[in-house]
C-alpha positions as CSV (number, residue, x, y, z in Angstrom):
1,X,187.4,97.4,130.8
2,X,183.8,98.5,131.2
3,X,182.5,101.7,130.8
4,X,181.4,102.0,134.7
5,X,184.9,101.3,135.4
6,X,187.2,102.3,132.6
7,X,190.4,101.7,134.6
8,X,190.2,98.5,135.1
9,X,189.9,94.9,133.6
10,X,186.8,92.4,135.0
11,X,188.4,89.3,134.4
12,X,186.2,86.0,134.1
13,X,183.2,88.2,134.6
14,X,180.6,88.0,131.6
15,X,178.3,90.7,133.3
16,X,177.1,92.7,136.5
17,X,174.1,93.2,137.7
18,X,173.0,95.0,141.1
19,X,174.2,93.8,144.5
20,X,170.9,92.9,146.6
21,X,173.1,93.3,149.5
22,X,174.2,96.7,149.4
23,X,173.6,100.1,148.4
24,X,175.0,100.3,144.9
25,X,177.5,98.0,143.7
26,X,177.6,95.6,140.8
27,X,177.5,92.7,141.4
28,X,180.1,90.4,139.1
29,X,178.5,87.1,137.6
30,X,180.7,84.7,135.4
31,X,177.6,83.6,132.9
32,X,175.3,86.0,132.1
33,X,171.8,86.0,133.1
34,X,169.8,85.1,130.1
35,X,171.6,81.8,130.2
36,X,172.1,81.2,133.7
37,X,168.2,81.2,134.1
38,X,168.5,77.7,131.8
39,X,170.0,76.5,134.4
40,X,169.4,75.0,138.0
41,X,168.9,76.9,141.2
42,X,172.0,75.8,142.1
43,X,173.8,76.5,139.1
44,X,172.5,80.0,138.6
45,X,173.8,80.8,142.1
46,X,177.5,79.3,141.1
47,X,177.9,81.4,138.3
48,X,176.9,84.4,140.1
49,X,179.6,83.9,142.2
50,X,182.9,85.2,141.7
51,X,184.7,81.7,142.0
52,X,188.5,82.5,139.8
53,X,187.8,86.2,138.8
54,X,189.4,88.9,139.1
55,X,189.7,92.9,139.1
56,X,192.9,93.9,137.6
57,X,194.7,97.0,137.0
58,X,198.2,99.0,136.6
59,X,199.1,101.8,138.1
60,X,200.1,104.5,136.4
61,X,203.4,104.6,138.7
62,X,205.2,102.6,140.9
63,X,204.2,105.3,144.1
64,X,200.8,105.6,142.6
65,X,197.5,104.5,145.4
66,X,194.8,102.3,143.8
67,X,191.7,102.4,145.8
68,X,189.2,99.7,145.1
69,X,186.1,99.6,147.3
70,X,184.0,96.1,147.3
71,X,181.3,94.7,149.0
72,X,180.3,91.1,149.9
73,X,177.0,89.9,152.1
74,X,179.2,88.2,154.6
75,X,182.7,87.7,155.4
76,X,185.3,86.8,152.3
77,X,189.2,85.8,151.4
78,X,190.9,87.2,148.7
79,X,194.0,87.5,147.3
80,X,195.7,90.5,145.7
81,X,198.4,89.1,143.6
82,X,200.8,91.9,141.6
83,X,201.9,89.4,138.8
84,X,202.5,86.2,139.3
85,X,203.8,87.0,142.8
86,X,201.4,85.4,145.5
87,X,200.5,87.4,148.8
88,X,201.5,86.3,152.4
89,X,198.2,85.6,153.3
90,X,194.6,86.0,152.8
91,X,193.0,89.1,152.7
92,X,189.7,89.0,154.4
93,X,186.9,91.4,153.0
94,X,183.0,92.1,154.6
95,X,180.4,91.8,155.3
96,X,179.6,95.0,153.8
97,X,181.7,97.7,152.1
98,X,185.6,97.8,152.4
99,X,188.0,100.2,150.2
100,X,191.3,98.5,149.6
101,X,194.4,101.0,149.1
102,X,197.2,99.0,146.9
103,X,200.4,99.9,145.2
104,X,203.4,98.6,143.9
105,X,204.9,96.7,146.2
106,X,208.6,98.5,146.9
107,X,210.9,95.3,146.1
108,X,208.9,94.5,143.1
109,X,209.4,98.2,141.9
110,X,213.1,97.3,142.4
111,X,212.8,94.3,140.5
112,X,215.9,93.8,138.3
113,X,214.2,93.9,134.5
114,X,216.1,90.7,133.0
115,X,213.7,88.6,135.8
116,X,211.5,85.9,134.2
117,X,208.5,87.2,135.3
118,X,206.2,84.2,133.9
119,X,202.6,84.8,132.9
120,X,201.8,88.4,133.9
121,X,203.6,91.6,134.0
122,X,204.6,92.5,137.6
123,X,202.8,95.6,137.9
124,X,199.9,94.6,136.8
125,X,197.6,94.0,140.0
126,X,195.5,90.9,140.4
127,X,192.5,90.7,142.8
128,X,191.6,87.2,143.0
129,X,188.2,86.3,144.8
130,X,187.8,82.8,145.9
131,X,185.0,80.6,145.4
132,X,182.1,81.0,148.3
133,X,181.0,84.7,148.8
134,X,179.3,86.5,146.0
135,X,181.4,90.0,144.9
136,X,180.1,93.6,144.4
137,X,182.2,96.6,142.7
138,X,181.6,99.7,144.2
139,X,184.8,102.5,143.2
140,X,187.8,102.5,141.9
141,X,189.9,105.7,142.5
142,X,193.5,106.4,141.5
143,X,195.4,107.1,138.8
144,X,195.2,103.5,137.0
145,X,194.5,101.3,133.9
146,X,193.5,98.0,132.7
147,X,196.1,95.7,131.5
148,X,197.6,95.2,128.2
149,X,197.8,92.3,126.1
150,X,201.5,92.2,126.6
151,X,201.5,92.5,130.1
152,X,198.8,89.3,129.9
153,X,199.3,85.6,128.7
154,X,199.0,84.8,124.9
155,X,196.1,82.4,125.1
156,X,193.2,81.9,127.0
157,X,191.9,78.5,128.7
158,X,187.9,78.2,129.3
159,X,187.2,75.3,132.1
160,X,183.8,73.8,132.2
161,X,182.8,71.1,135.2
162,X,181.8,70.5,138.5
163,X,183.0,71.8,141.9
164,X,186.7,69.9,141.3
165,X,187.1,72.2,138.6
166,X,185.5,75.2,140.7
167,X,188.1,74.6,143.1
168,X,186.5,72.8,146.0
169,X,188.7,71.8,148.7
170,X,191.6,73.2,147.0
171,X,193.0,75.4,150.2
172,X,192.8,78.4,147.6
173,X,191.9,79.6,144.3
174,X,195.1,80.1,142.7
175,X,196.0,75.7,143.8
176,X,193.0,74.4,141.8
177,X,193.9,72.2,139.0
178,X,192.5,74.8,136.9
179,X,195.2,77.2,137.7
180,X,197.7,74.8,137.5
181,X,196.8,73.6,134.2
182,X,196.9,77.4,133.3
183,X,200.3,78.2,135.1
184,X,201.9,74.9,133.7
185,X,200.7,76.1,129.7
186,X,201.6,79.7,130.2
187,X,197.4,80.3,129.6
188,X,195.2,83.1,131.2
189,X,192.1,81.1,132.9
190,X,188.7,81.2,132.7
191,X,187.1,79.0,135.0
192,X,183.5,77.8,134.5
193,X,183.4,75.5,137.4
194,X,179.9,74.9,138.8
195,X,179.5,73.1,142.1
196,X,177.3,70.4,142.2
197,X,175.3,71.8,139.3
198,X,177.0,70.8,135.8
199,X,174.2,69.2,134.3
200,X,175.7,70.1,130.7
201,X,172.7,71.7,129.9
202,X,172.7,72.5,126.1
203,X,171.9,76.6,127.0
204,X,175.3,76.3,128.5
205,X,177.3,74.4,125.7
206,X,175.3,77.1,123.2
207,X,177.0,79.7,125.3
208,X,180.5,78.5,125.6
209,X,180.4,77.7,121.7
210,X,179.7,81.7,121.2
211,X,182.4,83.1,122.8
212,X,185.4,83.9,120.9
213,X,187.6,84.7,123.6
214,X,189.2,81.9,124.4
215,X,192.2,79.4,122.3
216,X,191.8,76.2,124.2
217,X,188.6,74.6,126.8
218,X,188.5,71.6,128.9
219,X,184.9,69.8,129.9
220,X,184.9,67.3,132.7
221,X,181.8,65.5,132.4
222,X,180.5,65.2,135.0
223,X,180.4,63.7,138.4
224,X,177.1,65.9,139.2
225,X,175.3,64.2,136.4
226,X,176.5,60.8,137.5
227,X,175.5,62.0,141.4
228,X,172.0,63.1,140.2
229,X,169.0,60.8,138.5
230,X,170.5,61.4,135.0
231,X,170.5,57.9,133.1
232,X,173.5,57.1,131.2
233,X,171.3,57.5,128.2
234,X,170.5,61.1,129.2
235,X,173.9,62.0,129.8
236,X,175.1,60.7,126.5
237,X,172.9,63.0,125.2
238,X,173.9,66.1,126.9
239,X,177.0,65.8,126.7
240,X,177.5,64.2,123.0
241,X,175.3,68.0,122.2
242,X,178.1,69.7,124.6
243,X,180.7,68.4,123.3
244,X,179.9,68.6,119.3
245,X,178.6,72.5,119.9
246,X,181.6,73.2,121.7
247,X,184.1,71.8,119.5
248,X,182.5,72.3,116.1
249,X,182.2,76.1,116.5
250,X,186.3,76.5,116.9
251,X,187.7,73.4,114.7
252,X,191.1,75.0,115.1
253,X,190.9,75.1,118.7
254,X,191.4,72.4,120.8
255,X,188.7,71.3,123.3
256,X,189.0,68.1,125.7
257,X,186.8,66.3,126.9
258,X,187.9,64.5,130.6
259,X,185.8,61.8,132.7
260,X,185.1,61.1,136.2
261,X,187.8,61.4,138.0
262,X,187.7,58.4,140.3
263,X,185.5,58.8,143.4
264,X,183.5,57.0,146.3
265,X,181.7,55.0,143.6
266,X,184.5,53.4,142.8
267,X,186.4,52.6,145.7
268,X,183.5,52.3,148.8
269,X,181.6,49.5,149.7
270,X,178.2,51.7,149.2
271,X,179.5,52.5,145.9
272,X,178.0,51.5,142.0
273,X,181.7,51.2,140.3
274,X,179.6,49.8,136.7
275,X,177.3,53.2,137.1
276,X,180.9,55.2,137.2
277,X,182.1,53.1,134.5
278,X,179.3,53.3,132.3
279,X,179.0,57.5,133.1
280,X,183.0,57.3,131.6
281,X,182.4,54.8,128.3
282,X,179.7,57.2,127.2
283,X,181.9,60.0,127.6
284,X,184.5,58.4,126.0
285,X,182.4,56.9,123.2
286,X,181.2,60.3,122.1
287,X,184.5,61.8,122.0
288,X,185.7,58.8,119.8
289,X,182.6,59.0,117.6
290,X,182.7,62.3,117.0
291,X,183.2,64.0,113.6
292,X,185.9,66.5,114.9
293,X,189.1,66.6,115.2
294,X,190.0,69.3,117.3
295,X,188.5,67.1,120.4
296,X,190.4,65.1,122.3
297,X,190.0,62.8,125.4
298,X,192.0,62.6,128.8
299,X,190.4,59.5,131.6
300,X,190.3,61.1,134.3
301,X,191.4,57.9,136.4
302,X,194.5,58.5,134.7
303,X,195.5,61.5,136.5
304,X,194.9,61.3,139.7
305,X,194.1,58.5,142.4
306,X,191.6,58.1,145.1
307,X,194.4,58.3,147.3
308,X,194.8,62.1,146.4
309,X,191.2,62.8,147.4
310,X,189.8,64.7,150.8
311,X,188.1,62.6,153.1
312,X,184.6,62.9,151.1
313,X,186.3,60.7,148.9
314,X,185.1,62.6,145.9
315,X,187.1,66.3,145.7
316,X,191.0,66.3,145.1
317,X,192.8,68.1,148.2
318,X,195.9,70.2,147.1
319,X,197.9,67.2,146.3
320,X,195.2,65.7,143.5
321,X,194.8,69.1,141.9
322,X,198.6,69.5,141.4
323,X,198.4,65.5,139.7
324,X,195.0,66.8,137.5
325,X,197.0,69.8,136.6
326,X,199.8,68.3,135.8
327,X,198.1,65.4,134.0
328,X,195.7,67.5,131.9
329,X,198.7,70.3,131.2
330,X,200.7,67.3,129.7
331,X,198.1,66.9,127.4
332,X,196.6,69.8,126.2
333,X,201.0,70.6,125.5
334,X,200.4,68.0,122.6
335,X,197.4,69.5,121.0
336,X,198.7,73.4,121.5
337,X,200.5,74.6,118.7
């Protein structure tokens, strides 16, 4: 809830700021500003991107209309999701300003109560943006409110890493491993993916270690760093610092650290498979170094193959992100109470 818009819940959104696009509107940004401007050009545009969050509400009634007006600079999907229960289709929004009229749908009004619903409430409505187009808020009109806890999962799971855990290639938000993970655990995600830009910088780790508002946090270090001029001496550094902030501010919650998944460095003829390695031993050398034991390690190669990749040979198609998920759920069940 915000107190622009009371009535509803901005979900993986850590502040708004005006859309440059359109006339009024705020714009909704995962990481806020004084700490996305530590980070690279590309960075800072990822996390003011919308990539996993959502604008969520129930209506005061099942008959009740919810209309949410929204803007984007050029043409968008989403995906309104009441629950658990996943749309048709797509919804495509822009470019511009579009007003969305929702409701209860009528056979999930008539939903027998004794149905496992899973996660989420069923009334509670679930706009889910995907991972391109930047998002602006405009309205919201209608007799509604923002979710309650119990209509929510227990726990939430924070996701740091590169454009796999953003989502890339997945053929929609809600089949990233990140969601998986989330919908395997019974967790509420909070997905702080950033393509081709997780450098680990320590602005970033000093951010995630402040927030309070989430029970459990994965960090896959970080195919960017290994794409980019980083030595593995460098990287060590960043993300030994990542790691240690991360983990020693929450000693009772679990963080994990995962490495490169495998990739074209590993498998091509044009590819460096002793840089890869080397990018996963320091990785893995931190993690068993460290002084805390609320951090734990899953090898990426472990989880899913090269044979579960898209033909960059580098981002997981919908198959690979089911194995992550899967793979990293498994774990992350043995370190949740």
């Amino acid at each position: 809830m915000t107190d622009t818009y009371p009535s509803v819940s901005l979900h993986n959104v850590a502040e708004t700021e005006p859309a440059d696009w359109a006339d009024g509107g705020d714009r909704l940004c995962r990481v806020p500003a004084s700490v996305r401007e530590s980070l690279t050009e590309m960075g800072r545009e990822r996390q003011s991107c919308v990539s996993h969050s959502e604008v969520r509400f129930v209506p005061d009634g099942d008959d009740a209309e919810v209309e949410v007006t929204l803007s984007t600079p050029e043409r968008a999907e989403m995906r309104v999701f009441w629950g658990s229960f996943q749309p048709w289709q797509a919804r495509e929004i822009g470019p511009g300003e579009e007003t969305l009229t929702l409701s209860v749908p009528d056979r999930l009004a008539e939903l027998d109560e004794a149905v496992d619903t899973g996660r989420f409430d069923r009334r509670v409505c679930r706009l889910v943006f995907e991972r391109f187009v930047p998002v602006a808020l405009h309205d919201v009109s209608g007799d509604c409110r923002p979710p309650e806890q119990d209509e929510l999962p227990e726990r939430r799971y924070l996701a740091y890493g590169t454009s796999i855990t953003e989502g890339a290639k997945a053929s929609a938000a809600h089949l990233s491993y990140v969601s998986r993970v989330a919908r395997n655990c019974g967790l509420d995600a909070v997905n702080l993916g950033s393509s081709g830009s997780a450098h680990c910088e320590p602005e970033l780790a000093d951010y995630v270690a402040e927030r309070d508002d989430w029970d459990v946090a994965t960090l896959a270090l970080s195919v960017n760093m290994a794409n980019a001029e980083f030595t593995t001496a460098e990287f060590r550094e960043r993300v030994e610092y990542f790691v240690d902030t991360v983990a020693g501010a929450h000693p009772d919650k679990p963080v994990v650290a995962v490495t490169l998944f495998p990739y074209f460095a590993d498998v091509t003829a044009s590819g460096d498979p002793d840089r890869a390695g080397a990018f996963r031993e320091a990785l893995r050398s931190v993690v068993a170094e460290s002084p805390h034991d609320n951090l734990s390690l899953v090898e990426g190669t472990d989880v899913v193959s090269a044979g579960d990749l898209t033909w960059d040979v580098l981002h997981p198609g919908d198959e690979g992100m089911m194995a992550i998920g899967d793979g990293v759920a498994d774990h992350l069940e043995t370190v949740l109470d």
